[in-house]
C-alpha positions as CSV (number, residue, x, y, z in Angstrom):
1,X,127.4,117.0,112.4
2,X,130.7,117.6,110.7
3,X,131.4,116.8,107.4
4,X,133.2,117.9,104.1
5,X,136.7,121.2,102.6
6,X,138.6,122.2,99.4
7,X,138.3,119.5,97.1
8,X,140.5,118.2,93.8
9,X,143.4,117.8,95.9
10,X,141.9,116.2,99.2
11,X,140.0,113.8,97.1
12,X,142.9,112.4,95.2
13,X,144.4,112.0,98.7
14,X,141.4,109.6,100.0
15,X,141.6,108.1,96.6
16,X,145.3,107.0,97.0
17,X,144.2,105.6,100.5
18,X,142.0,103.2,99.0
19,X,142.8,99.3,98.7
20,X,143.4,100.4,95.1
21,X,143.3,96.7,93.7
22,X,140.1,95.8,95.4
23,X,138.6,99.2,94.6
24,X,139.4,98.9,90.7
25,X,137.6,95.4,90.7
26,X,134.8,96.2,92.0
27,X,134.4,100.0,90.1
28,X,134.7,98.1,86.7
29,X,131.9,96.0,87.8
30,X,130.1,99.0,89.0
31,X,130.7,101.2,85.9
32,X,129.0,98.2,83.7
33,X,125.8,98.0,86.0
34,X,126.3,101.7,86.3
35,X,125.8,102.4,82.6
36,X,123.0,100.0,82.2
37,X,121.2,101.5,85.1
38,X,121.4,105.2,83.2
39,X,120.8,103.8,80.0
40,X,117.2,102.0,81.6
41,X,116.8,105.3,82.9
42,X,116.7,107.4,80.0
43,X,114.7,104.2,78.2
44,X,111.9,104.5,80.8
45,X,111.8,108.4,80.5
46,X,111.6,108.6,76.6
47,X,108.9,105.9,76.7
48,X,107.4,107.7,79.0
49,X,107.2,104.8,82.0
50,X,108.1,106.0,85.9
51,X,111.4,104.9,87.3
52,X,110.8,101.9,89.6
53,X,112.4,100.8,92.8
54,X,113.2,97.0,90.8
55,X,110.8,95.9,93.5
56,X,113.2,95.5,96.2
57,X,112.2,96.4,100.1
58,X,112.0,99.9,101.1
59,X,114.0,98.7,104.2
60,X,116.7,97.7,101.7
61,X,116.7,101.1,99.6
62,X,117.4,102.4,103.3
63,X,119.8,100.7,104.0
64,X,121.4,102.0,100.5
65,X,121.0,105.1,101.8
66,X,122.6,104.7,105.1
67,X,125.6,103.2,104.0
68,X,126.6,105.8,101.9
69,X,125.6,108.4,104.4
70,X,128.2,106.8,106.0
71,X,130.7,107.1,103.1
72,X,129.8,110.6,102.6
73,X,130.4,111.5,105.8
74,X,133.5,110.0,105.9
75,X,134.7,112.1,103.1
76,X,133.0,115.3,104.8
77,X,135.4,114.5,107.6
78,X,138.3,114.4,106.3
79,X,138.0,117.6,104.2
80,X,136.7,119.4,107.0
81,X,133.6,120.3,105.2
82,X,130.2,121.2,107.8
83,X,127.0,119.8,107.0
84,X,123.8,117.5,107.9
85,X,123.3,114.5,105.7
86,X,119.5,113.5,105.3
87,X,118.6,109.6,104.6
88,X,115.7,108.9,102.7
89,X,113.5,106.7,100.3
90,X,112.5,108.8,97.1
91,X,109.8,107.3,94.9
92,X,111.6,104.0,95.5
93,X,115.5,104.8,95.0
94,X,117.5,106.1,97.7
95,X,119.0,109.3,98.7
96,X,121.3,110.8,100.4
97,X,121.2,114.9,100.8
98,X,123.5,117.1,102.3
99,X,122.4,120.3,103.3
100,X,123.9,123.6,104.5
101,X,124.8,123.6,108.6
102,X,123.7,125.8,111.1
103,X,127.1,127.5,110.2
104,X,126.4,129.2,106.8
105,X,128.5,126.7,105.2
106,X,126.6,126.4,101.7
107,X,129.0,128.1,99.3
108,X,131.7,125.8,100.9
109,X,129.4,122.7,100.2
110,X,128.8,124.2,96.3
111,X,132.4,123.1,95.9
112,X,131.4,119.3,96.1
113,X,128.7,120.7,93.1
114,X,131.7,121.6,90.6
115,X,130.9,122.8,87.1
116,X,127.5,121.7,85.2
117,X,127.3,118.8,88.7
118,X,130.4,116.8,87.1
119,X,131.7,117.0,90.9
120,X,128.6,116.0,92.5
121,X,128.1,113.1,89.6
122,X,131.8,111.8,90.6
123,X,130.7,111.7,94.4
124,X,127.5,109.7,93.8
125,X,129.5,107.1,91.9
126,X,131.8,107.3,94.4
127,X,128.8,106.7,96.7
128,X,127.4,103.9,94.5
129,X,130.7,102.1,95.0
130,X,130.7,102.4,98.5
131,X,127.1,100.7,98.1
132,X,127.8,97.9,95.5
133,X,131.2,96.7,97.9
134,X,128.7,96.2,101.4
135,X,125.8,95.1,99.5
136,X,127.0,93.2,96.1
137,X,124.1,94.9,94.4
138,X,124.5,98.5,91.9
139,X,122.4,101.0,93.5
140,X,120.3,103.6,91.8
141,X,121.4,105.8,94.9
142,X,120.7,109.7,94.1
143,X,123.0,111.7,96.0
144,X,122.4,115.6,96.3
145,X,124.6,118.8,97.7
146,X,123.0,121.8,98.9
147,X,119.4,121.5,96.7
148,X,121.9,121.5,93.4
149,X,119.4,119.0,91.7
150,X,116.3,120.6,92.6
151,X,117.4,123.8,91.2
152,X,119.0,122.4,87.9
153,X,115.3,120.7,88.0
154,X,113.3,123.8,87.3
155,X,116.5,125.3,84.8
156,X,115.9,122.0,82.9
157,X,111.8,122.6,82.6
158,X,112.3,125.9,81.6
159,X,115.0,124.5,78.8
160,X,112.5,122.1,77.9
161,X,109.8,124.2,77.8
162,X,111.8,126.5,75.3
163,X,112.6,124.0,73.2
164,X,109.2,122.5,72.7
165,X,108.4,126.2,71.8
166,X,110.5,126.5,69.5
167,X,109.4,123.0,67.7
168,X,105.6,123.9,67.8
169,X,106.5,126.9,66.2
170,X,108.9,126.3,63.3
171,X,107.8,122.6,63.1
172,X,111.8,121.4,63.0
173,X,113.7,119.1,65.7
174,X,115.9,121.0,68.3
175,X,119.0,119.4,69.6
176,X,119.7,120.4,73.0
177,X,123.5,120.6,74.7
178,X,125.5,117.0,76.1
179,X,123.7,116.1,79.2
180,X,124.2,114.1,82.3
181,X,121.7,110.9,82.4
182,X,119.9,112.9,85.5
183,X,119.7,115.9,83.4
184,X,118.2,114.3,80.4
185,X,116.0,112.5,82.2
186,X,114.6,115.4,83.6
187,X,114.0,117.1,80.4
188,X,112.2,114.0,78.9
189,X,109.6,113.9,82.0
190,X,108.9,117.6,81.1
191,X,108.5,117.1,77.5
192,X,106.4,113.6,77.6
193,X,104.3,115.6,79.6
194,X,103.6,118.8,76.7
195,X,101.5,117.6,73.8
196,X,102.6,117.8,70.1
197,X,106.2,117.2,70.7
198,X,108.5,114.3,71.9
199,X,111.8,113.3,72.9
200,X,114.4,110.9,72.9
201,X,118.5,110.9,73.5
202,X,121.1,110.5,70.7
203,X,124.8,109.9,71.5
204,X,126.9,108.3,73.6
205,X,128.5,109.4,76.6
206,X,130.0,112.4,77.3
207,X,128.3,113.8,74.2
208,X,124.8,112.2,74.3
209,X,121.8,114.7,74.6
210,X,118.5,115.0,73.5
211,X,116.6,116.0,71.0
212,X,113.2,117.1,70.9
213,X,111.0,117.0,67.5
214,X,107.2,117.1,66.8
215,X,105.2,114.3,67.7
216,X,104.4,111.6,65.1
């Protein structure tokens, strides 16, 4: 399956080509349930609950997913990108992956990652969008590019683990660098899980992070 090619410039080019008015409604309406959505997310990781599903119907979440598969294909299209796109149902939350072709096109598909995953965070709103205009609902859609999340997984539990060191040991808080809401969240799942020390995010966006002191 084709897909996705060079990016900052061919993206503001299917941007323009957007009903612009229609699209700017319905983002600002997105970016509010968008924000709530991260901010529940971070609540259930510091208080150490799961993320849910909200109950809905896994054939729902699916459908999530499928539609924007679809979107994200569209855009691997157009920038001539290769690359298969995996649909699936995640501990209730769809995802969308897309994963290196037979073509050995992975360091082409890093280019959708960008810097610290600020590219790949712009294309799951994107993708979010794409879900909130079909189904009238925000999704808690995760998109990934090339295994970028699972890998920045296992950094962040080895930053965790560090800094929960570091706490045990000189019995002080540690304040850890801004974060994404994906990225904090998986630091507070490591850290609820270590005794003696806990967690919770301070800031507000782009500058909120974490910090991680000894438990009361």
């Amino acid at each position: 399956m084709s897909f996705v090619t060079d990016t900052t410039s061919d993206l503001d080019a299917v941007s323009r080509d957007e009903d612009q008015d229609d699209l700017d409604q319905d983002a600002t309406l997105a970016a509010e349930d968008a924000d709530d959505t991260d901010d529940a997310e971070d609540e259930d990781a510091e208080e150490g609950a799961p993320a849910a599903g909200g109950g809905r119907a896994t054939a729902d979440l699916f459908r999530e997913s499928e539609i924007a598969a679809d979107y994200v294909e569209g855009l691997l299209d157009i920038l001539d990108y290769d690359g298969d796109i995996d649909e699936l149902v995640v501990s209730g939350r769809p995802v969308v992956e897309v994963v290196e072709g037979g073509d050995g096109s992975g360091k082409r598909l890093q280019a959708l990652v960008g810097q610290r995953g600020a590219t790949l965070e712009a294309l799951q709103e994107l993708s979010r969008l794409a879900v909130f205009r079909q189904t009238g609902s925000p999704s808690r859609l995760l998109l990934d590019v090339g295994g970028y999340r699972s890998l920045r997984r296992k950094e962040l539990g080895a930053i965790a683990k560090n800094a929960a060191e570091k706490v045990k040991e000189y019995g002080e808080a540690v304040r850890l660098e801004p974060m994404s809401a994906f990225e904090r969240k998986c630091v507070h799942d490591v850290i609820n899980a270590l005794p003696g020390v806990e967690s919770e995010s301070e800031g507000v966006e782009p500058a909120r992070r974490i910090v991680v002191r000894p438990s009361a």
